[in-house]
C-alpha positions in Angstrom: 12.3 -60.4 -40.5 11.6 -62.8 -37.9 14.1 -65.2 -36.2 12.9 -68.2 -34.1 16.6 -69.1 -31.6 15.9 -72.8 -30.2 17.9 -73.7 -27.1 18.0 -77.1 -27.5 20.1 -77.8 -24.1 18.0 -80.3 -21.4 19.6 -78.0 -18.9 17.4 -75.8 -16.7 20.2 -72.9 -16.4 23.7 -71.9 -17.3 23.5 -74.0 -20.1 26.6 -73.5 -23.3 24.3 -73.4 -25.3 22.1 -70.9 -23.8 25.4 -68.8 -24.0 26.1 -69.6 -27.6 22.4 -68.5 -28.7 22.8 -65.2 -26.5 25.7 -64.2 -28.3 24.6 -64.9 -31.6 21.3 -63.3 -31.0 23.6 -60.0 -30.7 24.4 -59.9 -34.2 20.9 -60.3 -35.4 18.6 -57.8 -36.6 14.9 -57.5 -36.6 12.3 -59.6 -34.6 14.1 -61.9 -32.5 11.8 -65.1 -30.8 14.4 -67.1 -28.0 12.8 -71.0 -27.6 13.4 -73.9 -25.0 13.2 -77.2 -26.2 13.5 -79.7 -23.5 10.5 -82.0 -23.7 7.2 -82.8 -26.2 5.2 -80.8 -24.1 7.1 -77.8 -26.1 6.7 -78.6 -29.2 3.6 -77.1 -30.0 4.4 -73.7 -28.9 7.6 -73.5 -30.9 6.1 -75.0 -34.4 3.2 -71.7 -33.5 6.6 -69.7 -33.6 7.7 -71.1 -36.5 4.9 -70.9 -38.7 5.1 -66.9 -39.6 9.3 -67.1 -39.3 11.8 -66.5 -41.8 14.9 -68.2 -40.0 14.8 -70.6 -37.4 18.6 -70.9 -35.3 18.8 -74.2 -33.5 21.8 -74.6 -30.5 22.5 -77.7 -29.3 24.7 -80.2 -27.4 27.0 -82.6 -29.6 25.2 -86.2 -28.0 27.3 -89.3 -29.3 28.1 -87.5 -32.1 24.9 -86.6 -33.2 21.5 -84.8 -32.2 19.8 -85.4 -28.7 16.8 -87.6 -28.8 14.3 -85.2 -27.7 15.4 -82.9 -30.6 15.2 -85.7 -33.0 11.7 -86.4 -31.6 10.8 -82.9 -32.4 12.6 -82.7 -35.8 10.4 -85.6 -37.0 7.1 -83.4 -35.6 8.8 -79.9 -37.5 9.3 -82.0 -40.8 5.4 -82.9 -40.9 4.1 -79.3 -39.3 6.5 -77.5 -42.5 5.1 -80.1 -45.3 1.6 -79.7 -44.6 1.6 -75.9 -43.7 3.9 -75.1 -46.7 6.4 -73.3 -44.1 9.5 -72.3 -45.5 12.9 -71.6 -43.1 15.9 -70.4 -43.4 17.7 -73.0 -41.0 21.2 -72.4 -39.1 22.6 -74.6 -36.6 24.9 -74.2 -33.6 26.5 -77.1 -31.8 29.0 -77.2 -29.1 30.9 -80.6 -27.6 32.7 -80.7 -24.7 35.8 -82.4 -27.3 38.0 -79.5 -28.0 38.0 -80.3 -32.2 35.0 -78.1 -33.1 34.4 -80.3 -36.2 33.9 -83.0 -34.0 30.2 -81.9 -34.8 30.0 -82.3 -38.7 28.0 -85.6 -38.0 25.2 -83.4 -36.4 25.4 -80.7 -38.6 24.9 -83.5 -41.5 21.7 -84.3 -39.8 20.1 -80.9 -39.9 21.2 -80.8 -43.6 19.8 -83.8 -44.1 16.2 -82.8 -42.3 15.8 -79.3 -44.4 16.2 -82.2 -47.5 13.2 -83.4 -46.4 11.3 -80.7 -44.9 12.0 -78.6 -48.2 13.9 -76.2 -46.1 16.8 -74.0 -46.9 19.8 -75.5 -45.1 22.6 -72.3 -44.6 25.2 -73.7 -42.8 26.0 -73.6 -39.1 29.0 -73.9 -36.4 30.6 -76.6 -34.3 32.2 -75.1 -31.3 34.8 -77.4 -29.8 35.6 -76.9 -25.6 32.0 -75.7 -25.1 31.4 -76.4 -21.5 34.6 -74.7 -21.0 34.0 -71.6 -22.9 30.8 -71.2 -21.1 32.7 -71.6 -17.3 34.4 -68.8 -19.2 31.3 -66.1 -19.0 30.8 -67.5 -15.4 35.2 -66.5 -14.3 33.9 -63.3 -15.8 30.9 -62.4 -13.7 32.9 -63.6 -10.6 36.0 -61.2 -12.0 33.3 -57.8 -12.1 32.3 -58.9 -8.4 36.2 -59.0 -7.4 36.3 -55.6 -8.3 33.6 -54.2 -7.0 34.6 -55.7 -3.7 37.9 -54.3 -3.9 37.2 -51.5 -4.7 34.8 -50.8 -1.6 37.9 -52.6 0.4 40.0 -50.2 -0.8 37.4 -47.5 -0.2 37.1 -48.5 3.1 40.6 -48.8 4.0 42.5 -45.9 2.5 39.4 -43.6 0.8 39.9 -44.8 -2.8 37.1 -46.2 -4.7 39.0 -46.3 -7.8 42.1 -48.4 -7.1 44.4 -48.6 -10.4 45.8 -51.8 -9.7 42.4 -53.6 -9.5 41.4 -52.1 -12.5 44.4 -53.0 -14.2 43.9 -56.5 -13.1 40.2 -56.6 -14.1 41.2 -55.6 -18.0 44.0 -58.1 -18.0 41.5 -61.1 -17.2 38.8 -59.7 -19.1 41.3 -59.5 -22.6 42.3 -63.1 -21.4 38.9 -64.1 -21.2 37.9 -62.9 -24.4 40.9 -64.3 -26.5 39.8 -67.6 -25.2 36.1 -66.7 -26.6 37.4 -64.8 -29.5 37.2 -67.8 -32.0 33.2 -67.9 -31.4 32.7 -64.1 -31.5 34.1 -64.3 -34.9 32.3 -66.8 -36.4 28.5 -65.9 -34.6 29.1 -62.6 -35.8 30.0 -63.7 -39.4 27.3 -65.8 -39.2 24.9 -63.1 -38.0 25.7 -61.1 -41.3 24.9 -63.9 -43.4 21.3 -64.6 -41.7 20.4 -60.8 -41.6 21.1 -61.5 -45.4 19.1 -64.7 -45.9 22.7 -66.3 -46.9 24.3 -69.6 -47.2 26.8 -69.3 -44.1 28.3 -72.6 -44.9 29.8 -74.9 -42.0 32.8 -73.4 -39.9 34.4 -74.7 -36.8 36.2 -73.1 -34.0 36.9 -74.1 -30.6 38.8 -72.5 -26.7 41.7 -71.2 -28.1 44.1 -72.6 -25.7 46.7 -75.7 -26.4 45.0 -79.3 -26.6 47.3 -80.2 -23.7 46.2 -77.6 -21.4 42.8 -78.2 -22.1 42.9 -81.9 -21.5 44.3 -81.3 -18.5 41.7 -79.3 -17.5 38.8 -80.8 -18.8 40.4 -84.3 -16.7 40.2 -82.2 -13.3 37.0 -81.0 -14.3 34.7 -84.3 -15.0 36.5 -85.6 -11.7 35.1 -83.2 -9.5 31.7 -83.2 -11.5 31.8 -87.1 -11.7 32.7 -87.0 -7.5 29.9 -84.6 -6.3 26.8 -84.9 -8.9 27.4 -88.7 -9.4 29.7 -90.4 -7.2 31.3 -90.7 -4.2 29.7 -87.6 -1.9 26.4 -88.0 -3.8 26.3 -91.6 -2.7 26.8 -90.5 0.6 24.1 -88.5 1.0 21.6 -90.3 -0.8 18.7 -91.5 1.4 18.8 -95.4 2.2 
């Protein structure tokens, strides 16, 4: 079995939904194919992909509540390319918003039902992740939490002879079990969903989302598009942009 993973994000790097695709290609067996789809000039190298595939998993951002342009310019392309080459999928679909209602996606994931419609493709079902660009600052806290604990433990190592203090440890598995209840909503569903595509199953739609209170994450999520908004498109950026 072959399984074609799209990540459908325009980012270069540390994408969600880069994330998203990397953990649901964990619960996936057989061949496994990971895609970027950023621009037209991709296009013909995935539809080569697609053309000897069973299952094709497309992640993406929520984009005014529906699909990206460039993806939509490329679903057009794929409806043609599986029409005239009689390809048959088994499609699944991941989005992820940065509102923290995970069904705050079913408008998109009514657009990729409505596409295998036409492109005589067998819609499964897919997931709408709500919080997603704070679930994925979540794998980042946990990279920076195994670096604090290598670096005290060589501190502590250096100071007293013990490269294996029990406090550090103790703190490292308290953030990491935090860490993953936040996450735990998506590791549930990806790996349900895993199941159903190593079966060729209808997965149906399912939402999830940060599992933290709306009002903490609102709070959170303000602080967050301030300081974004500040350096990447306001204030210090103007500054610094050349006259």
């Amino acid at each position: 079995m072959k399984t074609v993973f799209i990540n459908c994000s325009p980012k270069k790097r540390f994408s969600a939904s880069a994330y998203f695709l990397g953990l649901q290609r964990l619960f996936v067996k057989g061949r496994k194919v990971t895609e970027r789809l950023r621009n037209k000039s991709d296009h013909k190298r995935i539809l080569d992909e697609l053309s000897d595939a069973d299952t094709v998993v497309f992640c993406l951002p929520l984009y005014v509540d529906s699909v990206p342009s460039h993806v939509l310019s490329f679903l057009k392309e794929m409806e043609g390319f599986c029409n005239e080459n009689d390809v048959r999928l088994n499609l699944y679909s991941i989005s992820n918003n940065g509102f923290i209602e995970g069904n705050q996606s079913e408008p998109l994931l009514q657009v990729f039902q409505n596409f295998c419609s036409r492109s005589h493709l067998k819609w499964c079902g897919g997931i709408g992740i709500g919080g997603g660009v704070m679930l994925n600052v979540t794998r980042i806290l946990f990279v920076v939490q195994i670096g604090l604990l290598f670096l005290n433990m060589l501190l502590s190592g250096v100071q007293s002879g013990n490269f294996f203090p029990i406090d550090a440890f103790e703190n490292f598995v308290v953030q990491a079990l935090i860490l993953l209840f936040l996450n735990s909503g998506v590791l549930f569903y990806t790996l349900r969903m895993g199941c159903a595509i190593n079966r060729g199953n209808f997965y149906g739609k399912r939402y999830t989302r940060i599992l933290i209170p709306s009002f903490v994450f609102i709070i959170f999520a303000d602080v967050f598009f301030v300081i974004i908004s500040i350096f990447e498109g306001g204030i210090f950026k103007g500054w610094l942009a050349k006259k």
